[in-house]
Every structure is written in structure tokens, then in C-alpha cells.
PyMOL Python script that loads the backbone (N, CA, C, O; Angstrom):
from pymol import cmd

cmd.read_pdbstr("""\
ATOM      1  N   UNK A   1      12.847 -21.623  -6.778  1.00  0.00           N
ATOM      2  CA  UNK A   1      11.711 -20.731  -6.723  1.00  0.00           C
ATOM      3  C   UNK A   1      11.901 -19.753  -5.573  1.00  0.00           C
ATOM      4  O   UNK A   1      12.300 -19.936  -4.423  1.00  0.00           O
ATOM      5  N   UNK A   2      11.527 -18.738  -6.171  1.00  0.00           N
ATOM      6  CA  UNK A   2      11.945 -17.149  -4.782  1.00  0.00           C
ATOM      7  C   UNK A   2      10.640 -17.022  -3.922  1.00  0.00           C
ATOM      8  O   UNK A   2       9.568 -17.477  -4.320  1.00  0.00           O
ATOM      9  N   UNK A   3      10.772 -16.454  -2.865  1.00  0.00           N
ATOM     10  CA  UNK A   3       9.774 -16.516  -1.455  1.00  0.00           C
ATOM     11  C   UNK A   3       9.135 -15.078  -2.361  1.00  0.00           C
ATOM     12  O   UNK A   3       9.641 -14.232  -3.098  1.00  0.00           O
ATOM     13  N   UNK A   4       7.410 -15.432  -1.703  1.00  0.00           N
ATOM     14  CA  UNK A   4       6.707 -14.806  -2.247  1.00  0.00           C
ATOM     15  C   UNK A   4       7.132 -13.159  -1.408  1.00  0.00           C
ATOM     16  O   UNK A   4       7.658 -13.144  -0.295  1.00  0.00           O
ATOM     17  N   UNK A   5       6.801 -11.927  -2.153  1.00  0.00           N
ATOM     18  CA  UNK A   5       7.199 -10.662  -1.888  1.00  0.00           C
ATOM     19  C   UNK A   5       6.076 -10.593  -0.759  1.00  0.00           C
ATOM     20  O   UNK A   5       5.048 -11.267  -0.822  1.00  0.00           O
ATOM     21  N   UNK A   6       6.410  -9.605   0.407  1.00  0.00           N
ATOM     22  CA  UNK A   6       5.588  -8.919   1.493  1.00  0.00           C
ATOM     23  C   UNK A   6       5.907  -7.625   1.210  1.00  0.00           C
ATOM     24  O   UNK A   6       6.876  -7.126   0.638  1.00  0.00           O
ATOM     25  N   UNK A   7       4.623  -7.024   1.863  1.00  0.00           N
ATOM     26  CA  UNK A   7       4.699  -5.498   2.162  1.00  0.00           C
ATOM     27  C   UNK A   7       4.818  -4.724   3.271  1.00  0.00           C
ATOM     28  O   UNK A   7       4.271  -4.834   4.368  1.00  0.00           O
ATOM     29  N   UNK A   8       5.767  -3.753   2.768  1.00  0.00           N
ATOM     30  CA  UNK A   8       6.821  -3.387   3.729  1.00  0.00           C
ATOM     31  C   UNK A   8       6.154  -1.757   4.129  1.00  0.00           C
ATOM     32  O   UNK A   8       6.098  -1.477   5.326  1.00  0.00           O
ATOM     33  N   UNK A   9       5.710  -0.816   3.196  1.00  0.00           N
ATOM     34  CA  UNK A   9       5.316   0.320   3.081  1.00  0.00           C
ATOM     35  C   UNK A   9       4.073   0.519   2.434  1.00  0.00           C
ATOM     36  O   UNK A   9       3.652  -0.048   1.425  1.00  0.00           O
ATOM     37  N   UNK A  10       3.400   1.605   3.304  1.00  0.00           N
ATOM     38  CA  UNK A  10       2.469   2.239   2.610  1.00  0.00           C
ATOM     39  C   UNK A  10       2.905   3.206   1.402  1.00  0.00           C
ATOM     40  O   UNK A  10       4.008   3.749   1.466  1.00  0.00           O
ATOM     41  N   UNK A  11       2.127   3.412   0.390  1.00  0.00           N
ATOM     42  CA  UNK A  11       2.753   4.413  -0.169  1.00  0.00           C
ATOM     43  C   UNK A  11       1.810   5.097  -1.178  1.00  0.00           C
ATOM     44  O   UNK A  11       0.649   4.764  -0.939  1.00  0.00           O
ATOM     45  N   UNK A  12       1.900   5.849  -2.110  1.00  0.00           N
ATOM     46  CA  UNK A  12       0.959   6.760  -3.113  1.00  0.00           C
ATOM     47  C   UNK A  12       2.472   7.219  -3.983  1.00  0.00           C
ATOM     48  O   UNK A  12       3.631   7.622  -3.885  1.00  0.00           O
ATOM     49  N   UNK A  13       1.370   6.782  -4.875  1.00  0.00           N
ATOM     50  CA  UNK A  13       2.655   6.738  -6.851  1.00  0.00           C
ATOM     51  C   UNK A  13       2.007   8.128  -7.318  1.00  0.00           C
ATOM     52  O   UNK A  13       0.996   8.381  -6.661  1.00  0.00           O
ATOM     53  N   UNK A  14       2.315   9.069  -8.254  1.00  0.00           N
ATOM     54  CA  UNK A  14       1.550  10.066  -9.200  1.00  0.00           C
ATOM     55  C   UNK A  14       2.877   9.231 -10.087  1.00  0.00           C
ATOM     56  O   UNK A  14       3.847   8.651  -9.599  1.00  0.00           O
ATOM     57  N   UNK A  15       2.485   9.430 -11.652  1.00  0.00           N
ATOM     58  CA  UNK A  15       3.480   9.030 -12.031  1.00  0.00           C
ATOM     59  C   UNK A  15       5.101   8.108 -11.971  1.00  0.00           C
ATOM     60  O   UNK A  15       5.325   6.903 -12.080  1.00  0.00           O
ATOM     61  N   UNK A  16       5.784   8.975 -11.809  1.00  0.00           N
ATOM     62  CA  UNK A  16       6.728   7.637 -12.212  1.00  0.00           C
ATOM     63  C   UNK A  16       7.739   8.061  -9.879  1.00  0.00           C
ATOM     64  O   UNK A  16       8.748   7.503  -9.449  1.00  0.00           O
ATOM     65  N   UNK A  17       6.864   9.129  -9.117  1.00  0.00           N
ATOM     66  CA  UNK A  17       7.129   9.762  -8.069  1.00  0.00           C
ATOM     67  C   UNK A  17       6.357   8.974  -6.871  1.00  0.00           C
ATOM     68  O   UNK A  17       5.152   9.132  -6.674  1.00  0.00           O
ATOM     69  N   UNK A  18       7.266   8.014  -6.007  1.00  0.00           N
ATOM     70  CA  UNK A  18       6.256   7.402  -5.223  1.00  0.00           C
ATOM     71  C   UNK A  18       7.090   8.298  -3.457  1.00  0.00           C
ATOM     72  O   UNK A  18       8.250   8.668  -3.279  1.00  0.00           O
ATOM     73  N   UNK A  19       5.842   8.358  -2.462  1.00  0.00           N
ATOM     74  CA  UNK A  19       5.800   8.487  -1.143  1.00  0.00           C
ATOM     75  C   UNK A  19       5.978   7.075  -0.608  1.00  0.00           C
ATOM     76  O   UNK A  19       5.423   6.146  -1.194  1.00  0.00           O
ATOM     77  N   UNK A  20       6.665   6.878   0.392  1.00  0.00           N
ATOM     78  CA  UNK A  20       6.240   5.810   1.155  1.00  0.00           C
ATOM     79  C   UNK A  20       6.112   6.054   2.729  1.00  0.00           C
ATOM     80  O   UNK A  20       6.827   7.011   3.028  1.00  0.00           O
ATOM     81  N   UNK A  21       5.505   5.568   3.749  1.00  0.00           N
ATOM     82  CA  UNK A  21       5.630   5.505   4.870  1.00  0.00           C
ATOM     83  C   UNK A  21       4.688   4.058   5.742  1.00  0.00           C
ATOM     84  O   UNK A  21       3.942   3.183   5.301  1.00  0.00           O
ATOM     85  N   UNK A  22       5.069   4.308   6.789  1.00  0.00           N
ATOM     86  CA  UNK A  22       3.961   3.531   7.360  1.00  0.00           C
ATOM     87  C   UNK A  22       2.500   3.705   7.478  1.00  0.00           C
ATOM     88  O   UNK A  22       1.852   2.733   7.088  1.00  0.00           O
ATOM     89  N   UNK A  23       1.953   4.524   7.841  1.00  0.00           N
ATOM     90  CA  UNK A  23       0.528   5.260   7.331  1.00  0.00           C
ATOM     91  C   UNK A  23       0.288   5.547   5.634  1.00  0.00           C
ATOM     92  O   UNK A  23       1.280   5.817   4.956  1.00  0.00           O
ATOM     93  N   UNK A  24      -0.787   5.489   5.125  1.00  0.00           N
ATOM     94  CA  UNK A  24      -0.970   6.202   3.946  1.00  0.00           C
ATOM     95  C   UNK A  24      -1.010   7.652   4.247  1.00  0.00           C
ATOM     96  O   UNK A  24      -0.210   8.345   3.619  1.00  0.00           O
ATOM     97  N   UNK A  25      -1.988   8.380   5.304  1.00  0.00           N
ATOM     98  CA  UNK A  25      -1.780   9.958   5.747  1.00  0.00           C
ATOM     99  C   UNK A  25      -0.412  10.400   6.100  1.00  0.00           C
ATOM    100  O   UNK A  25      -0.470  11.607   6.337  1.00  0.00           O
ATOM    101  N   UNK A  26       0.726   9.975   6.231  1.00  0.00           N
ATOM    102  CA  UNK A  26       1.575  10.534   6.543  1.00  0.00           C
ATOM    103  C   UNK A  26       2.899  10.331   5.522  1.00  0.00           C
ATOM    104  O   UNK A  26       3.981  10.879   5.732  1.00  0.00           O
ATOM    105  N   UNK A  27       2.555   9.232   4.103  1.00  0.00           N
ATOM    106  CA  UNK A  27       3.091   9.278   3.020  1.00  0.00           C
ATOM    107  C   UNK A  27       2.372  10.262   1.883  1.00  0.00           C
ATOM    108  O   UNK A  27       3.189  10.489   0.991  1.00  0.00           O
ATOM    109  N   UNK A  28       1.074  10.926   1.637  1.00  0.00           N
ATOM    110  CA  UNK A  28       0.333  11.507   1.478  1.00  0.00           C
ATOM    111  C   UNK A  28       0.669  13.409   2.285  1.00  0.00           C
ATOM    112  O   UNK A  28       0.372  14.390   1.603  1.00  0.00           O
ATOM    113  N   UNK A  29       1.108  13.536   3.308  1.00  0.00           N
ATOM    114  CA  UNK A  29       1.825  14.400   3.349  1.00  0.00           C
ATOM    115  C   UNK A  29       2.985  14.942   3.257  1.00  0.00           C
ATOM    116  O   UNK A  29       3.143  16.159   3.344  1.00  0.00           O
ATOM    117  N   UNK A  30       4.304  13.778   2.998  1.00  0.00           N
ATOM    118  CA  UNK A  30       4.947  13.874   2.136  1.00  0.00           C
ATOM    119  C   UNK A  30       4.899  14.333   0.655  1.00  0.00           C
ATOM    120  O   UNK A  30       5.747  14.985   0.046  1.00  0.00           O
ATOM    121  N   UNK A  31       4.159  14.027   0.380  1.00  0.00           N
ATOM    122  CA  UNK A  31       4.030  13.971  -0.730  1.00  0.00           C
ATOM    123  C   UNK A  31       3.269  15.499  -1.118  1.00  0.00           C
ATOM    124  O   UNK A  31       3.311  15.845  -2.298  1.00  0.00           O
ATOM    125  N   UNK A  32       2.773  16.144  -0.396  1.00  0.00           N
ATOM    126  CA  UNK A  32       2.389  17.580  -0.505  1.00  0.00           C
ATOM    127  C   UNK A  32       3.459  18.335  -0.101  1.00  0.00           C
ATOM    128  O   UNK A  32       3.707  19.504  -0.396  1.00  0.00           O
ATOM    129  N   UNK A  33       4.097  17.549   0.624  1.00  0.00           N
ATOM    130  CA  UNK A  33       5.033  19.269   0.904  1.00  0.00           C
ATOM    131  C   UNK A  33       6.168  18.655  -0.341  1.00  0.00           C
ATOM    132  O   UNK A  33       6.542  19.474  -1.181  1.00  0.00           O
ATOM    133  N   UNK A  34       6.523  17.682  -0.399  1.00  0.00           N
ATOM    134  CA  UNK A  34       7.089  17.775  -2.071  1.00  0.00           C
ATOM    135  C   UNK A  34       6.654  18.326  -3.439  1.00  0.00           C
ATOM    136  O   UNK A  34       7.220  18.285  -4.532  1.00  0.00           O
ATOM    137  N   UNK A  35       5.196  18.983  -2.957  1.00  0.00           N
ATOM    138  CA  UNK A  35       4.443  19.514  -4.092  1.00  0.00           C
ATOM    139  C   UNK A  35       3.656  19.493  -4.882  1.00  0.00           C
ATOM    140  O   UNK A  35       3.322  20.300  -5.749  1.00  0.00           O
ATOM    141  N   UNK A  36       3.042  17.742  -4.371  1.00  0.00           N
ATOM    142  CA  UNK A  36       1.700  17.394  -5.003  1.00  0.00           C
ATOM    143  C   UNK A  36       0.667  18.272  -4.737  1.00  0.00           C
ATOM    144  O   UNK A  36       0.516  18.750  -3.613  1.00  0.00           O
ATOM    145  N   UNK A  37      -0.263  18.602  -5.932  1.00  0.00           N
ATOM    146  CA  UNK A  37      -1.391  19.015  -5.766  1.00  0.00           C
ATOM    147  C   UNK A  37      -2.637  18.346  -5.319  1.00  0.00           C
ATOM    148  O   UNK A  37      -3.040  17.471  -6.086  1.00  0.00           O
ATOM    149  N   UNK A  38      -3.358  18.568  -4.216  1.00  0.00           N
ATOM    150  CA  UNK A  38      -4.528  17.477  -4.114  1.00  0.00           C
ATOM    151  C   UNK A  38      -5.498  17.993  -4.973  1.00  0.00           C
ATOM    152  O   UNK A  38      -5.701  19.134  -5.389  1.00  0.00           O
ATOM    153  N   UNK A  39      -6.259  16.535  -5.221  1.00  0.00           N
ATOM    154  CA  UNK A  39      -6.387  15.786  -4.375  1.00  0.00           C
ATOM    155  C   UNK A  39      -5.654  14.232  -4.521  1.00  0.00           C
ATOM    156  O   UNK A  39      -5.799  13.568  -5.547  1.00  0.00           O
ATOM    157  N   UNK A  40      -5.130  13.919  -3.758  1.00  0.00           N
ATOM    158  CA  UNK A  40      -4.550  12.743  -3.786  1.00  0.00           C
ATOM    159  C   UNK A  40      -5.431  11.381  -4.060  1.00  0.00           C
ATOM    160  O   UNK A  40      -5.928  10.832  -3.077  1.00  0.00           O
ATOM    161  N   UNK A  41      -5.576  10.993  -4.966  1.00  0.00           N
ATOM    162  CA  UNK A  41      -6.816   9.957  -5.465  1.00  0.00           C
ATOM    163  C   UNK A  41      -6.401   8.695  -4.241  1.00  0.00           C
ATOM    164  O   UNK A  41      -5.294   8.441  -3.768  1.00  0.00           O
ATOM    165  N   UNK A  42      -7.854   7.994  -3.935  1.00  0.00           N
ATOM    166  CA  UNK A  42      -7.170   6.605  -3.892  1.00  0.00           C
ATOM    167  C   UNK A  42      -6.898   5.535  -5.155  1.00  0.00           C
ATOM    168  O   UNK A  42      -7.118   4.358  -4.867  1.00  0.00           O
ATOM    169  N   UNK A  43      -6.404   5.836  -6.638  1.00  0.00           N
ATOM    170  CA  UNK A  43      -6.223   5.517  -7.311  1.00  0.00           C
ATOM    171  C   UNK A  43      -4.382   5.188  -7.143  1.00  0.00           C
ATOM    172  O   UNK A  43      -3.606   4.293  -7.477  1.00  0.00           O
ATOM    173  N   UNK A  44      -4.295   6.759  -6.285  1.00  0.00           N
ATOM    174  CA  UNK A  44      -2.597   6.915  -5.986  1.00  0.00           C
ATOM    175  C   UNK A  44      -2.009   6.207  -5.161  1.00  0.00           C
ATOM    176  O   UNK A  44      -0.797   5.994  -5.177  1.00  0.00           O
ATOM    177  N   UNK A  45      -2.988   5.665  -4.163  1.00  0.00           N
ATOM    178  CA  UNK A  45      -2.701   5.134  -3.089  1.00  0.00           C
ATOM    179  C   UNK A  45      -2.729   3.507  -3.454  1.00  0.00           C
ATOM    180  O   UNK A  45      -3.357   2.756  -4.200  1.00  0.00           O
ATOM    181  N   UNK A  46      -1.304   3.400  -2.138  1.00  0.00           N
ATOM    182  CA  UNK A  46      -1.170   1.600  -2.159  1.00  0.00           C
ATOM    183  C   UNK A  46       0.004   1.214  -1.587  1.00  0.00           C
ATOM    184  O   UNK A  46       0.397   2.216  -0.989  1.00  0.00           O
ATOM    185  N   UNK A  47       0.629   0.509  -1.461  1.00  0.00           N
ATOM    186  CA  UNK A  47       1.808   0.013  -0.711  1.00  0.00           C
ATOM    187  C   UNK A  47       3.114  -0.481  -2.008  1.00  0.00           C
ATOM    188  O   UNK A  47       3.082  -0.699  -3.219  1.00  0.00           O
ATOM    189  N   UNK A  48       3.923  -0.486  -1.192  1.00  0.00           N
ATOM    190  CA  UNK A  48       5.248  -1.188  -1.758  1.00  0.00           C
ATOM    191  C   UNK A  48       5.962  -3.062  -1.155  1.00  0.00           C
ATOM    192  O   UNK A  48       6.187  -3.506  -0.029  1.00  0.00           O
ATOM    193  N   UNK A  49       6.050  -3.438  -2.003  1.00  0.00           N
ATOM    194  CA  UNK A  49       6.574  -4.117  -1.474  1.00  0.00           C
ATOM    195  C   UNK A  49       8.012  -4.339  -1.202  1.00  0.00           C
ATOM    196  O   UNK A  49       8.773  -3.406  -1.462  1.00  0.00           O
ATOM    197  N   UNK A  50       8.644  -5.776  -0.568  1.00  0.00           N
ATOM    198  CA  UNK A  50      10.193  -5.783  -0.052  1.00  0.00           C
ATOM    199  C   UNK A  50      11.031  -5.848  -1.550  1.00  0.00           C
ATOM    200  O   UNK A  50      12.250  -5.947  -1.413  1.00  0.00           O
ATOM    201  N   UNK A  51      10.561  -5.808  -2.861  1.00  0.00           N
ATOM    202  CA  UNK A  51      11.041  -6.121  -3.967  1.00  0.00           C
ATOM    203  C   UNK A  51      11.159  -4.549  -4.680  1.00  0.00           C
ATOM    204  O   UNK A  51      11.684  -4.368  -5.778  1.00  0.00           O
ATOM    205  N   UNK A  52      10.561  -3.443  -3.824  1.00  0.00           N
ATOM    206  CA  UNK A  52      10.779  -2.343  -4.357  1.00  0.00           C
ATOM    207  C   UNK A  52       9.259  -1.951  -5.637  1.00  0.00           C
ATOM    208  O   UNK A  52       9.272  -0.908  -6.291  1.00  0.00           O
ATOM    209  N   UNK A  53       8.440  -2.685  -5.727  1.00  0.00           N
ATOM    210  CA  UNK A  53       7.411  -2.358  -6.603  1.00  0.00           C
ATOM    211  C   UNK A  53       6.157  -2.180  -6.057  1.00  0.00           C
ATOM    212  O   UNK A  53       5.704  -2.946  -5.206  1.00  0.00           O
ATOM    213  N   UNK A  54       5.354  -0.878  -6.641  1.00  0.00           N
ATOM    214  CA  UNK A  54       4.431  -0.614  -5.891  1.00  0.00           C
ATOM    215  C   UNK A  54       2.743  -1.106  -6.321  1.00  0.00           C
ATOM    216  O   UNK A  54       2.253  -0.761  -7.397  1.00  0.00           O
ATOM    217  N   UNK A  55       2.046  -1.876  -5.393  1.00  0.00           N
ATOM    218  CA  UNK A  55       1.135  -2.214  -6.064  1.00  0.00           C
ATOM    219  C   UNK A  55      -0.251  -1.841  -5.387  1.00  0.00           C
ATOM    220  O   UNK A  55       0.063  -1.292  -4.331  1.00  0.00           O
ATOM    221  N   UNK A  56      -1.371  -1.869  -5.469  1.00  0.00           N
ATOM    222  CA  UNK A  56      -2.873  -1.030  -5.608  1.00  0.00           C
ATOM    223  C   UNK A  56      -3.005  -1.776  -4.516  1.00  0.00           C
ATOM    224  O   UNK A  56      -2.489  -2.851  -4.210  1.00  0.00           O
ATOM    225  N   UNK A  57      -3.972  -0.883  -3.807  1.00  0.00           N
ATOM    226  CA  UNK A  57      -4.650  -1.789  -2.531  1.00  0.00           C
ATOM    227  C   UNK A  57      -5.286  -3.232  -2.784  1.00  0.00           C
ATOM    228  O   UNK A  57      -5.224  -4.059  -1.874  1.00  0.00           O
ATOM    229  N   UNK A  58      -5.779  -3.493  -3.765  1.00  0.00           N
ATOM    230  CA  UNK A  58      -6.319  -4.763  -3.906  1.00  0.00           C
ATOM    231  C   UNK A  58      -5.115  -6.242  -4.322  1.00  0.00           C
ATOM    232  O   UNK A  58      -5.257  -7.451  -4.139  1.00  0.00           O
ATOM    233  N   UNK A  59      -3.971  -5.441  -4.931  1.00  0.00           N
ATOM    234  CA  UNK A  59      -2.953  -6.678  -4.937  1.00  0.00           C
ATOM    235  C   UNK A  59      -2.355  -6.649  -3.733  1.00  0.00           C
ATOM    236  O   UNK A  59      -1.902  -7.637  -3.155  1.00  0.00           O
ATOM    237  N   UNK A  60      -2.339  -5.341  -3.269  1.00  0.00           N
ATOM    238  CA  UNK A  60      -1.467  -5.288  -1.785  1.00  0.00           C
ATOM    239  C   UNK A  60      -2.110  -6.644  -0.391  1.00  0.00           C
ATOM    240  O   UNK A  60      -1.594  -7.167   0.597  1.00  0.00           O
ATOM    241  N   UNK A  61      -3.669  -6.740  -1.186  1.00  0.00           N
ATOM    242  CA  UNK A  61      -4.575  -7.594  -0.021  1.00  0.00           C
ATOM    243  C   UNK A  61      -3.903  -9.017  -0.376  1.00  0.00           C
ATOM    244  O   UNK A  61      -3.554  -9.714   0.577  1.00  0.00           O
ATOM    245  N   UNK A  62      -3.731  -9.416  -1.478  1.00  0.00           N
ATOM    246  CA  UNK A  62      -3.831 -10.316  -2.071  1.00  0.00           C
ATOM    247  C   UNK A  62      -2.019 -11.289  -1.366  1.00  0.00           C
ATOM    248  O   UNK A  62      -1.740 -12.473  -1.178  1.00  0.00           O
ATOM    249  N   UNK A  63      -1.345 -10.157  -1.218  1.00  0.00           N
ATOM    250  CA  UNK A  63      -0.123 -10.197  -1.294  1.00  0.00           C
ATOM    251  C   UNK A  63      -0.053 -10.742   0.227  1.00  0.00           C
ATOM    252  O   UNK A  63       0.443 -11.743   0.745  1.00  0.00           O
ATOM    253  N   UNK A  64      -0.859  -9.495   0.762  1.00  0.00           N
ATOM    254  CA  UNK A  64      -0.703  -9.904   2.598  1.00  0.00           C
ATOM    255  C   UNK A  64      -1.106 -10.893   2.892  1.00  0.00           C
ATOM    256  O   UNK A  64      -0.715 -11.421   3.933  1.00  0.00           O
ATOM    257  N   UNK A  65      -2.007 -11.479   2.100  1.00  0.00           N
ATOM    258  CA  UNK A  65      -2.811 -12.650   2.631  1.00  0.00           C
ATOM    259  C   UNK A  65      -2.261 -13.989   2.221  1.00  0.00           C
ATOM    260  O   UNK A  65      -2.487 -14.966   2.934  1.00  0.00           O
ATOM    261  N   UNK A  66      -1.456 -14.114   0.967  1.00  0.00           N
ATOM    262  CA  UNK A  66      -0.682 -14.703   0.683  1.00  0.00           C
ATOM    263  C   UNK A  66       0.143 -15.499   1.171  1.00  0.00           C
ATOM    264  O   UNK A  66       0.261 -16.724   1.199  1.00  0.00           O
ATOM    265  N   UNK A  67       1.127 -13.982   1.844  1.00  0.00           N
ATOM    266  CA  UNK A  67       2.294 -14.670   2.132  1.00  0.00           C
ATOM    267  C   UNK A  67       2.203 -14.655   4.454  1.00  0.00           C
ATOM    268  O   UNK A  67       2.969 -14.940   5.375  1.00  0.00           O
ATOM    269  N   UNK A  68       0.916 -14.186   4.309  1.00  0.00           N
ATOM    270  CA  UNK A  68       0.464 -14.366   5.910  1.00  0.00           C
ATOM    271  C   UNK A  68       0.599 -13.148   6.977  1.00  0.00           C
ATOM    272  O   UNK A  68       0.666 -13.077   8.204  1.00  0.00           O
ATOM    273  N   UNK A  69       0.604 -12.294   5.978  1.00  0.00           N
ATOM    274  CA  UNK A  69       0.886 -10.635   7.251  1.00  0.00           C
ATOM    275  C   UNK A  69      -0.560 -10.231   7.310  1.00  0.00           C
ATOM    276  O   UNK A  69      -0.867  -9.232   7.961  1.00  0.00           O
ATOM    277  N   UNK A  70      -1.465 -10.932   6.679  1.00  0.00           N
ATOM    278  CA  UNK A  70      -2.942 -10.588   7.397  1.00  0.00           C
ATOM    279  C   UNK A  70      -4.113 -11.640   7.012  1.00  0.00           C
ATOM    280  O   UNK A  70      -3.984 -12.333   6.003  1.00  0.00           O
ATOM    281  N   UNK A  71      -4.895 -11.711   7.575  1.00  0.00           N
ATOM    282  CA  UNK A  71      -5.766 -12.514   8.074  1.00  0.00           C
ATOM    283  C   UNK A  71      -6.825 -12.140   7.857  1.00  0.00           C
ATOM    284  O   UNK A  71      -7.260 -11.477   8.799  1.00  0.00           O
ATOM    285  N   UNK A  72      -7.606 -12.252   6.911  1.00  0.00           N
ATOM    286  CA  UNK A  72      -9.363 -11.565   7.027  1.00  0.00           C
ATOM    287  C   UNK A  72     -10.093 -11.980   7.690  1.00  0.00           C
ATOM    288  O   UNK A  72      -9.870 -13.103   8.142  1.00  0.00           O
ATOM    289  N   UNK A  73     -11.447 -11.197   8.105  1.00  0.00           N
ATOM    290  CA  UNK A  73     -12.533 -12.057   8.914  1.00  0.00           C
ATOM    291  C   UNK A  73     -13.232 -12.815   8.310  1.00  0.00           C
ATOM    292  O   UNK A  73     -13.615 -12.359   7.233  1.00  0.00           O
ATOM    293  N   UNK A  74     -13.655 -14.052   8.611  1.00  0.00           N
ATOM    294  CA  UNK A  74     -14.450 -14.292   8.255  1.00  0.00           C
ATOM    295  C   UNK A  74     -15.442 -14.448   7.713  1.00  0.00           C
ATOM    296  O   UNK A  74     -16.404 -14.610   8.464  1.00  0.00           O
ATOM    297  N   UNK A  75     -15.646 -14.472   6.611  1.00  0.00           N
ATOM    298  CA  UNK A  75     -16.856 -14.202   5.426  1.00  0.00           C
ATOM    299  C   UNK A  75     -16.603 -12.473   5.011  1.00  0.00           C
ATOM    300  O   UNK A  75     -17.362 -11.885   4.240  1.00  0.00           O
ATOM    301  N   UNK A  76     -15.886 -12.077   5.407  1.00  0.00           N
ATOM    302  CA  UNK A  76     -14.840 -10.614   4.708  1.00  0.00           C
ATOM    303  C   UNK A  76     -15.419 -10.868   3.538  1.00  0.00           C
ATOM    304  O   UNK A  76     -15.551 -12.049   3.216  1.00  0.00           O
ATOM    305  N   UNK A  77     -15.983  -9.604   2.472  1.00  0.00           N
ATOM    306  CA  UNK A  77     -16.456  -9.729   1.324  1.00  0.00           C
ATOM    307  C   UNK A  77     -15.205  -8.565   0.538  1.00  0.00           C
ATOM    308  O   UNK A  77     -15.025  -8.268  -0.643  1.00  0.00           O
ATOM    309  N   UNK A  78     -14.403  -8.057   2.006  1.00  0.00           N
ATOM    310  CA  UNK A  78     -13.167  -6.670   1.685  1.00  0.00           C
ATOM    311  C   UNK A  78     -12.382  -7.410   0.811  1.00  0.00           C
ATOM    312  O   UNK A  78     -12.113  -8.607   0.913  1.00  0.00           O
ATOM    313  N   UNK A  79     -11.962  -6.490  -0.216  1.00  0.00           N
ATOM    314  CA  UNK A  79     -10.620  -7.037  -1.149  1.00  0.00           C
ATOM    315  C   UNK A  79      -9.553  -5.857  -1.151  1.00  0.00           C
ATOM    316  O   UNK A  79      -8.762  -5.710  -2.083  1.00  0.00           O
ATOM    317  N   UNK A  80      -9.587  -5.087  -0.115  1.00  0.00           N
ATOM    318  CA  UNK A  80      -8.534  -3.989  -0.377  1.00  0.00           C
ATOM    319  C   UNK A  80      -7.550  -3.942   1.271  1.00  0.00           C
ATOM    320  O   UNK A  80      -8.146  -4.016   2.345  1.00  0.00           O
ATOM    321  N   UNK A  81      -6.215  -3.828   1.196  1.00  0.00           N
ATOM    322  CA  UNK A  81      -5.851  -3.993   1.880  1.00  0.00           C
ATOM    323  C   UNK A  81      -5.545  -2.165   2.398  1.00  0.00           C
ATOM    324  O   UNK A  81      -5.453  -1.250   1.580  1.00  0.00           O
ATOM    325  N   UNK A  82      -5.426  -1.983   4.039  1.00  0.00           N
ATOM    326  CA  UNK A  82      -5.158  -0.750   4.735  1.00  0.00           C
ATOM    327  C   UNK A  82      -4.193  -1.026   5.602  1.00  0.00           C
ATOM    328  O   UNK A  82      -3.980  -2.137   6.088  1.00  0.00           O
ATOM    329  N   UNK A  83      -3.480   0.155   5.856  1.00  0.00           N
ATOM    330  CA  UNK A  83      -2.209   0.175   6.640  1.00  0.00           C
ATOM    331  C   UNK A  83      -2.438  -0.275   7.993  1.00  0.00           C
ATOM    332  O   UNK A  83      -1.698  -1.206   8.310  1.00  0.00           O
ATOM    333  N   UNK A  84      -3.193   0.086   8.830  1.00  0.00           N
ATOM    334  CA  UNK A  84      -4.086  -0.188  10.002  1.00  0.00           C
ATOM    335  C   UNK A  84      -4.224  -1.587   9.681  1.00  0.00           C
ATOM    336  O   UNK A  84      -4.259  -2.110  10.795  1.00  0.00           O
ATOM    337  N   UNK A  85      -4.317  -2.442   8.881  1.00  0.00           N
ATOM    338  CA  UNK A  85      -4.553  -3.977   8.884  1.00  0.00           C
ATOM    339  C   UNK A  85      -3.023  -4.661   9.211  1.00  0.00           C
ATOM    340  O   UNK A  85      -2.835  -5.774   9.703  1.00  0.00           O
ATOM    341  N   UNK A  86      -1.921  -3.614   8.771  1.00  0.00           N
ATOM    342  CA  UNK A  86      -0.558  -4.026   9.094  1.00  0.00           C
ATOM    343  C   UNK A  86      -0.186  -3.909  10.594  1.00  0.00           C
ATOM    344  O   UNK A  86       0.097  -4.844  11.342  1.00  0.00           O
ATOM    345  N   UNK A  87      -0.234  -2.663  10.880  1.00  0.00           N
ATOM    346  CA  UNK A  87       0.597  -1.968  11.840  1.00  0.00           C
ATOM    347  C   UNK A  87      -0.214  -0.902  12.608  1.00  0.00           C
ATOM    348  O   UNK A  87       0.333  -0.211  13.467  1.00  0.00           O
TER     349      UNK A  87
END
""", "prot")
cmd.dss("prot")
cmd.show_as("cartoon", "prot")
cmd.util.cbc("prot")
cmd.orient("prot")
């Protein structure tokens, strides 16, 4: 059995075209001067993981919490994970 995937990058998908960085704002401006038109949904937005696949803020939470790169508070009712919760 393979070790569960972590996330490595922030990132925003349009189609089959993903940004990544450590911030979402600064993969998000990538991603304009490559020529996206805003507005950049948070539909677009979400992270990558170490397996190369990019998944939505809410699996991204699921993922961190998982495999232990974050920690919620206490009675946290949040299900979406942010870059700022990483790094």
C-alpha cells in the first residue's frame, strides 16, 4: 500500500492549463500574464499534490489533514483548505 499523497503547491486549473505556486495570489498572477482573463473563479483555485494532480480546496483540506500538514481548530466547522494554513 502507497503513502497517502501531500500537498506540495498552491495552484488554479482553467481547463486542461494549471498555475502553481506557493500562494494562490501569486499562482493567479501567473496565470494572467500567461493570459488568463479574469476573473479567476475560486472554482479555479486549489492545490496540487506530490503525485502531480490537482485537487479543490475542500479535498486539498481533507488531504492535509489526513496525512498531518494541518491541524484544525477545534470545533472548526471550515472544510476548505488555504495556502496560509501551509506556509
Amino acid at each position: 500500500m502507497g503513502l497517502s499523497p501531500r500537498i506540495v503547491n498552491s495552484a488554479v486549473k482553467r481547463g486542461d492549463e494549471i498555475y502553481t505556486a506557493i500562494r494562490h495570489s501569486k499562482a493567479i498572477h501567473m496565470a494572467a500574464m500567461g493570459g488568463w482573463s479574469p476573473p479567476i473563479t475560486s472554482s479555479e483555485q486549489g492545490f496540487v499534490t506530490d503525485t502531480g494532480v490537482f485537487v479543490d480546496r475542500q479535498e486539498a483540506f481533507r488531504i492535509a489533514v489526513e496525512c498531518g500538514q494541518f491541524t484544525p481548530k477545534p470545533h472548526s466547522s471550515r472544510n476548505t483548505l488555504f495556502s496560509e494554513d501551509l506556509w
